[in-house]
NUNU-868488 format. One record per residue (C-alpha): residue in three letters; x, y, z. Coordinates in steps of 0.2 Angstrom, whole numbers, plus 2048, in hexadecimal, padded with zeros to 3 digits. Each point is the difference from the previous one (the first is absolute). Example, Ala and Ser with C-alpha at 12.3 -4.5 7.8 and 13.67 -1.06 7.14 Angstrom:
ALA83E7EA827SER8068117FD
This chain:
UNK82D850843UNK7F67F580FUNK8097F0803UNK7F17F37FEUNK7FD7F480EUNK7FF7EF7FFUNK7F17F77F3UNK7F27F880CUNK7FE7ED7FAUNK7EF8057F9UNK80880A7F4UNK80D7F57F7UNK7FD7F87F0UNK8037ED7FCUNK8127F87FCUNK8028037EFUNK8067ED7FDUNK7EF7FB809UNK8087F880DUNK808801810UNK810809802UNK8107F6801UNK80E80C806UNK80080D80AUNK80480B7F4UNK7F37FB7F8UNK7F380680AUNK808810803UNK8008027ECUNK7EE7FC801UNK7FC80D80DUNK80880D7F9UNK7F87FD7EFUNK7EF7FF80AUNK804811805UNK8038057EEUNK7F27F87F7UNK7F380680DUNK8038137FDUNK807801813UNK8108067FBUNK7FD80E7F4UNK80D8097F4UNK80E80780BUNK7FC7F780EUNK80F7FB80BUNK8047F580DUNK8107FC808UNK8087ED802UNK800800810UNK7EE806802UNK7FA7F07F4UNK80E7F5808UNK7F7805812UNK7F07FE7FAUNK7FF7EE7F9UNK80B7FB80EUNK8107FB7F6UNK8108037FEUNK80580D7F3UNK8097F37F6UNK7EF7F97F6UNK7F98127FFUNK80F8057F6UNK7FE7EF7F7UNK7EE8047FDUNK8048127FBUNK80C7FD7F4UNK7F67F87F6UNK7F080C7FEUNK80F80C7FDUNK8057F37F3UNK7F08017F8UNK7FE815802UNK7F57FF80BUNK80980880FUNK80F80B7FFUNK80D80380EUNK80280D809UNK80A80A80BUNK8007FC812UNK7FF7EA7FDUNK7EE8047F9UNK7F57FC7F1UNK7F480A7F8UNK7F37FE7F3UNK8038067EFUNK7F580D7F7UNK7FD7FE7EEUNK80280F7F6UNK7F28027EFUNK80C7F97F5UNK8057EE80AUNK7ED7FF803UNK7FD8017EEUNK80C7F37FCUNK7F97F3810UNK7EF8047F9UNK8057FB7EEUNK8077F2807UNK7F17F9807UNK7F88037F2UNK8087F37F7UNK8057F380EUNK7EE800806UNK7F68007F1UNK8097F37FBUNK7FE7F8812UNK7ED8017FDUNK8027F97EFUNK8077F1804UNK7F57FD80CUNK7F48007F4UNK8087F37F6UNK8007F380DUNK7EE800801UNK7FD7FC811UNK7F0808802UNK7FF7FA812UNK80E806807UNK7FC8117F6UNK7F1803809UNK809800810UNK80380F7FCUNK7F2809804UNK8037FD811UNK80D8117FEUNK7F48097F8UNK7F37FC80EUNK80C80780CUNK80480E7F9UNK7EC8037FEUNK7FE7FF813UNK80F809809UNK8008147FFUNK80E8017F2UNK80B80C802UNK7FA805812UNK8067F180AUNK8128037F4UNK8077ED807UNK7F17F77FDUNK7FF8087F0UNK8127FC7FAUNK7FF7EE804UNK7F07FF7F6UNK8088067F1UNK8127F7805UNK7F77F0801UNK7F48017F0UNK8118077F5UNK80A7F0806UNK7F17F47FFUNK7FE8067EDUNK8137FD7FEUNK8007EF809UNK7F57FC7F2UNK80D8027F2UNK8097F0806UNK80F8087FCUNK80C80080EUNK80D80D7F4UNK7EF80B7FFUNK7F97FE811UNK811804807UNK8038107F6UNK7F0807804UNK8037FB813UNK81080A801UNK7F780E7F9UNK7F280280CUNK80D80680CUNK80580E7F3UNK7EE8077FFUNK7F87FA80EUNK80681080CUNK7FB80C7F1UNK7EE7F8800UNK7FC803813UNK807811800UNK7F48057F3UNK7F17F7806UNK804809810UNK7FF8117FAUNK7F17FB7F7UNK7F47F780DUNK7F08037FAUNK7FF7F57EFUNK7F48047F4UNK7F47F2801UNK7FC8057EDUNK8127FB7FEUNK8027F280DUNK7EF7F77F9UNK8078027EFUNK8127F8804UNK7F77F1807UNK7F47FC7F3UNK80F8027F4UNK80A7F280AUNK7EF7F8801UNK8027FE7EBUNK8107FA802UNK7FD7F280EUNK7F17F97F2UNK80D8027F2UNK80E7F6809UNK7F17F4803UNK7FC7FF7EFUNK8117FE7FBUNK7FF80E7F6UNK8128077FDUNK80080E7F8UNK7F3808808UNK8077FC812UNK8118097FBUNK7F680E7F7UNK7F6802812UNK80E7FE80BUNK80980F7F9UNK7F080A7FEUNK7FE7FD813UNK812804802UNK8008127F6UNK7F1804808UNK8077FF811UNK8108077FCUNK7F68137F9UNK7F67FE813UNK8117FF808UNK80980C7F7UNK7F080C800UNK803800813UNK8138067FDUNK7F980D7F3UNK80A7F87F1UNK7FA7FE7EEUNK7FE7F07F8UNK8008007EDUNK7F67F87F7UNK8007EE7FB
């Protein structure tokens, strides 16, 4: 396994919280996550603490900090040598993170619906837009904060901090799986990637309408259908719904 070198600003994500950092350890936390949630750290990947500790200029005490707590939430494991690596789900952990958002984001979607706020809804097409113009799946960072940002902003809409934080921590979990399987796969069917976009389309309008039912229906549709692409890329079997 490579050791990754250091994330180019271009490349990281936005704070979670929406703000500045306040901590050190804070900002190591948020780089490191950058790394995750844009697919440049795939699954096995491993990088020393000293190499991360060098390359953000620090000390190695926030990178442990910052390390414990992605291991804290699985999405880094230890390993030998004063290094992290990142996990590899197996089909049957993958099954259960997918169920999982399943539930938590359709209901995510729902709720949004039911606070009918058709404006801020329709913000959302700003995601779909992007996704619309960059060459998904090709450019592999461009195309995981496209669809990092869009799964947060439909989160964000719940107004449920309980919610938005569960589904937050389980990004990290699936978020290496996703990359690793867009990058086998680099050439998406534009059948399939036309399709996937007018679905979230639907959903956007339904949100808009504050259509509830419908938006969580639509959600997990979007949701199984991207899980039978990325497991199609691994050669696993779905069974039917």
């Amino acid at each position: 396994m490579n050791e990754p070198a250091g994330t180019p600003d271009k490349h990281r994500p936005p704070a979670e919280g929406g703000g500045e950092p306040t901590t050190l350890v804070q900002q190591v936390y948020e780089n490191l996550e950058g790394h995750i949630l844009a697919g440049e750290w795939l699954p096995d990947t491993k990088v020393s603490l000293r190499s991360l500790a060098a390359a953000l200029s620090t000390s190695m005490q926030p990178v442990r900090e910052a390390v414990s707590r992605l291991i804290d939430a699985q999405a880094l494991r230890s390993a030998p040598g004063r290094a992290i690596r990142v996990p590899r789900l197996d089909r049957r952990t993958s099954d259960e993170v997918w169920s999982l958002r399943l539930l938590l984001e359709g209901e995510a979607a729902a709720r949004f619906a039911a606070r009918k706020k058709p404006a801020e809804a329709r913000q959302l097409f700003q995601y779909t837009d992007t996704m619309r113009s960059l060459e998904f799946g090709a450019d592999l960072v461009a195309t995981m904060q496209a669809l990092m940002a869009w799964n947060l902003a439909l989160a964000e809409g719940a107004a449920s901090p309980i919610l938005i934080g569960t589904i937050r921590r389980l990004r990290l979990r699936y978020a290496p799986f996703i990359a690793e399987c867009l990058a086998k796969d680099t050439t998406v069917s534009p059948v399939f990637l036309g399709f996937t976009l007018h679905m979230q389309d639907e959903l956007v309008m339904a949100i808009e309408a504050g259509d509830a039912d419908a938006a969580r229906h639509l959600r997990c549709a979007d949701l199984r259908s991207f899980q039978r692409y990325l497991y199609a890329c691994r050669n696993w079997r779905i069974a039917a719904a």
